[in-house]
C-alpha angles and dihedrals in degrees: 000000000000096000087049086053092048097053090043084058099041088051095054090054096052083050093045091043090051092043093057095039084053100051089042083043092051090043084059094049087042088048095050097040088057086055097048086043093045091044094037088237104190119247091258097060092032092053090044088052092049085049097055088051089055104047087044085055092043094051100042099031118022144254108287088053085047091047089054091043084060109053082046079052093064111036085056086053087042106047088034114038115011117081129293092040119223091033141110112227103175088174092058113120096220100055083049091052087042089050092042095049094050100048093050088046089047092050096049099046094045092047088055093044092052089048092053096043096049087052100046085052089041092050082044090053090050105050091046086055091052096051086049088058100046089049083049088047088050092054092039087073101051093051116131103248094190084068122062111269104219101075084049097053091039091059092041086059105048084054112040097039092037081215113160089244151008134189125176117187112202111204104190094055085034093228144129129220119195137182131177126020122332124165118242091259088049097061090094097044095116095043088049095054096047093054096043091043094216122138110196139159120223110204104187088055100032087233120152130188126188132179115241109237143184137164095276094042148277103353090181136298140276128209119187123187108192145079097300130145118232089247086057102050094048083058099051086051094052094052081047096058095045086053093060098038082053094048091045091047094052094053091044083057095047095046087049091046092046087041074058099042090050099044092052088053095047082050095052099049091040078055093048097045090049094054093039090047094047109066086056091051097052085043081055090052099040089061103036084054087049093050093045085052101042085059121205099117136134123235091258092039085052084051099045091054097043092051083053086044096054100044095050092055084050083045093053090050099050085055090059087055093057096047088048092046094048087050091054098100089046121102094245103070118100086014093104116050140172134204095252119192112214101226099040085060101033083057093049090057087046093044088054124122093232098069086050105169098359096076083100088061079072131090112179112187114179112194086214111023081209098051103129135188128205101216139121098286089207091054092050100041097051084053096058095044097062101040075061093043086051093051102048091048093051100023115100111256121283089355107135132262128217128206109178121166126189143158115260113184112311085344147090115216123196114188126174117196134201135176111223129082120013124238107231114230100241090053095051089091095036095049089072095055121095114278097354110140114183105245095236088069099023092099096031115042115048122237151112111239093237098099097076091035088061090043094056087045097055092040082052088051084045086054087242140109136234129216147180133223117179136174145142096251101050105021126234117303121187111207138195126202117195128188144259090298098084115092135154126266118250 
């Protein structure tokens, strides 16, 4: 009902308004008439004058103030100047021609001059918008993008654009952001729009609503009410999208900067617990070794002091991991590398004191007994000790163990295969990150994720890569590949 009002009331004022230009515009053509009758101004003059009026009215006013300027036009030719004077001859040919004349001129001009106008507003309308956007452009760089960035530009937009409302659904961060007025069944519009992918202009309402996109897919929605051309409001959503790209870029780049923070700090105090636990150690060994050559001692007592023996050497090794491990982001590592042949090595980690009897548990088999590797020996050795450490913890007992080692194209390849718990698919990728455990082992089998992710690390310093293939047929084998540098001795 009010927007019914309202139109009743816009079209009398049009009426009124063409109403008033035509009177002022009959006054002219009265005025002008007198002064060509007083002065006996000849049909000619009097017609071209005529002529002028109407095209002036045409061109300021419009047509239907021009038409009726005409027709006054006209009476005016006809009563004044065309015989017999001070009488009106309708069927006269020359009113018709003069009438004629008039309405085509006041149609054409007025055509032209509502074109023109239209595309000067038009070419107005658009300019403005292009400054609002600059000016948008302008704030959109200065957004806080530790912040999210939907309640900012929200609020950019309201202000800039003066448009009714604004709503900006982040879909990343899955949430709406809304300014102006919305109805209450209004308050999931963007949202709406992102899920169902459909851009689309209402005309009745003024309500636009645009798809966030970027190069990888839908980033989120934007719905404008307001006065705003189509190319506007493209653009509005563009600037939208590049503002969330910015603001998910920049948290991709602090969680990676605080991952680094954190990982040098992990690497400084695993440096510092592996010096400070190493002078004790070597002070254990020294004096286990003492006690086992001074002699005396009873056949429990020997065994006692072998078993602490033993695990401080294990202990010392593992320190040595640790130092290798907290060295592995430095410069120097890989720089010094050896020829290392694979089952030379293969047959040292065996040989270790910390596998004890369960070196029979291991079948090495070595497709070429003289494949070698260049690469750093302590990097390597500390891989392959821990892909053995990892399948005797989650292997079945007594079930064998396989290390195998070949050349496949310009590579050499080391796997070591158990048979025991099996690795999920959707955990073969996670298992090598820091401090990841698989669920299914988590509670049962002690550990501390770091073993794998220190692996992966030293295969990374040694330019390689480390997988995983597990199933129930054929058990879980951990595999390294390493580069170019290996090669087989002459």
């Amino acid at each position: 009902m009010k927007n019914q009002s309202t139109s009743r009331w816009v079209d009398r004022l049009l009426g009124f308004r063409v109403l008033w230009q035509s009177l002022i515009a009959w006054g002219v053509i009265a005025l002008f008439a007198y002064c060509g009758f007083v002065l006996r101004v000849n049909l000619l003059a009097i017609s071209s004058l005529f002529l002028l009026v109407v095209v002036a009215v045409a061109f300021l006013c419009g047509f239907w103030q021009a038409s009726l300027t005409s027709l006054m036009a006209v009476v005016c030719l006809d009563y004044l100047f065309l015989p017999p004077l001070f009488h009106f001859n309708i069927t006269d040919s020359q009113d018709w021609v003069a009438l004629g004349t008039f309405e085509v001129t006041a149609l054409v001009i007025s055509r032209l001059s509502a074109r023109e106008i239209r595309s000067a507003r038009e070419a107005a309308f658009h300019r403005t918008g292009m400054e609002k956007l600059y000016e948008l452009s302008r704030n959109s760089l200065l957004l806080d993008l530790r912040q999210p960035p939907g309640p900012q530009l929200a609020v950019l937009i309201h202000r800039i654009f003066g448009v009714g409302a604004v709503a900006l659904f982040d879909k990343s961060l899955d949430r709406e952001d809304r300014m102006g007025d919305w109805t209450a069944n209004e308050r999931d519009l963007a949202r709406d729009c992102c899920l169902r992918e459909v851009a689309q202009d209402d005309l009745e309402t003024g309500t636009s609503q645009r798809i966030l996109e970027d190069g990888s897919g839908s980033l989120g929605a934007l719905v404008v009410r307001g006065h705003l051309s189509p190319l506007v409001v493209d653009a509005l959503a563009s600037l939208s999208a590049i503002a969330i790209d910015r603001h998910q870029s920049f948290e991709k780049e602090e969680k990676a900067d605080v991952a680094r923070r954190g990982e040098g700090l992990r690497a400084a105090v695993m440096d510092a617990l592996a010096h400070e636990i190493k002078q004790p150690l070597t002070t254990v060994y020294a004096a286990s070794s003492g006690l086992l050559e001074m002699g005396g001692l009873t056949d429990l007592q020997r065994n006692l002091v072998q078993m602490i023996d033993e695990e401080a050497i294990r202990l010392k090794e593992l320190c040595t991991r640790l130092l290798l491990t907290a060295k592995l982001n430095t410069e120097q590592v890989g720089l010094e590398t050896d020829e290392v042949n694979l089952l030379e090595l293969i047959s040292e980690v065996i040989a270790g004191p910390q596998l004890g009897m369960q070196r029979n548990r291991f079948q090495v088999a070595v497709d070429d007994p003289a494949l070698s590797v260049c690469v750093n020996r302590g990097l390597l050795a500390m891989i392959v000790t821990q892909y053995i450490d990892n399948a005797r913890k989650y292997s079945t007992p007594d079930t064998p163990i396989a290390i195998a080692g070949r050349k496949s194209h310009s590579d050499v390849v080391i796997s070591v295969q158990n048979f025991g718990s099996i690795v999920r698919i959707e955990d073969r990728e996670r298992i090598f990150d820091r401090f990841y455990r698989a669920s299914d082992v988590r509670d049962s089998i002690p550990g501390t994720g770091i073993g794998l992710s220190i692996v992966r690390k030293a295969a990374e310093a040694l330019h390689g890569h480390v997988w995983v293939i597990s199933d129930d047929e054929k058990g879980t084998s951990f595999f390294v590949s390493l580069p170019s540098g290996a090669r087989r001795n002459q």
